[in-house]
C-alpha positions as CSV (number, residue, x, y, z in Angstrom):
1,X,9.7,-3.6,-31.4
2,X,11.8,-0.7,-32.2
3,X,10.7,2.2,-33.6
4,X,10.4,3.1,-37.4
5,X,12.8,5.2,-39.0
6,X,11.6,8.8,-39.5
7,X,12.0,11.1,-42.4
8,X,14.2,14.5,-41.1
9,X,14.9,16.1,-44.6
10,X,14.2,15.4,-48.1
11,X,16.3,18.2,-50.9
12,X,14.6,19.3,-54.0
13,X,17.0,16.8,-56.5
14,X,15.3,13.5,-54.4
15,X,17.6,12.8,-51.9
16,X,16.6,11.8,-48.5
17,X,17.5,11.8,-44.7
18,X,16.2,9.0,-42.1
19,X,16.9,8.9,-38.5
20,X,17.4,5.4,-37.0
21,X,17.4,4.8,-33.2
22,X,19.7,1.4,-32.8
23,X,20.8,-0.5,-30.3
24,X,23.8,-2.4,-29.7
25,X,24.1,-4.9,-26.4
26,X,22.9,-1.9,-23.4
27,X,23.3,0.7,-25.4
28,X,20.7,2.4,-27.6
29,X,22.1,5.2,-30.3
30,X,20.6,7.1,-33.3
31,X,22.0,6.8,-36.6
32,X,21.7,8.8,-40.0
33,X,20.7,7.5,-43.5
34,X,21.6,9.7,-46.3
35,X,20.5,8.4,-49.6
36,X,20.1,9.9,-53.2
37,X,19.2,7.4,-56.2
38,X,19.7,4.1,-54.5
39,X,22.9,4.6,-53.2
40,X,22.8,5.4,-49.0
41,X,25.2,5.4,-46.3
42,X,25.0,5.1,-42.7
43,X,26.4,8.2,-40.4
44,X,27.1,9.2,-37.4
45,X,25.2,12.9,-37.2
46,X,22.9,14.7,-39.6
47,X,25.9,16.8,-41.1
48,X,27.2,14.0,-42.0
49,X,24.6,12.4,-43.7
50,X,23.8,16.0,-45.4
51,X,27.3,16.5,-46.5
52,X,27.3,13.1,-48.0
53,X,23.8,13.5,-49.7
54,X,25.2,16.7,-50.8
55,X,27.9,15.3,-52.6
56,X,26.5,12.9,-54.9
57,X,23.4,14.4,-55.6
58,X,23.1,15.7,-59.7
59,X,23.3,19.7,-59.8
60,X,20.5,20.6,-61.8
61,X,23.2,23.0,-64.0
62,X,24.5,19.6,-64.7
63,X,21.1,18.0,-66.4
């Protein structure tokens, strides 16, 4: 059974950050799931995954 996916950051505006160990035929590799109000994508490394959270999460100057 693989394992569960992990909470690594959460920001103050809701928007979270799992990590996902995968594997794919011999090979076993960690993904990044960056997510903010129901809308998530997969990425490669935990920049990523920030920058993206980063980017569609509401500024608070906004509300």
């Amino acid at each position: 059974m693989p394992p569960l996916p992990q909470l690594v950051k959460a920001t103050p505006q809701g928007g979270t950050i799992h990590k996902y160990q995968l594997s794919g035929g011999k090979t076993s590799f960690m993904r990044y799931l960056g997510c903010y109000l129901g809308t998530c994508k997969f990425c490669n490394d935990i920049h990523e995954a920030t920058e993206f959270v980063s980017s569609i999460e509401l500024s608070p100057k906004s509300l």
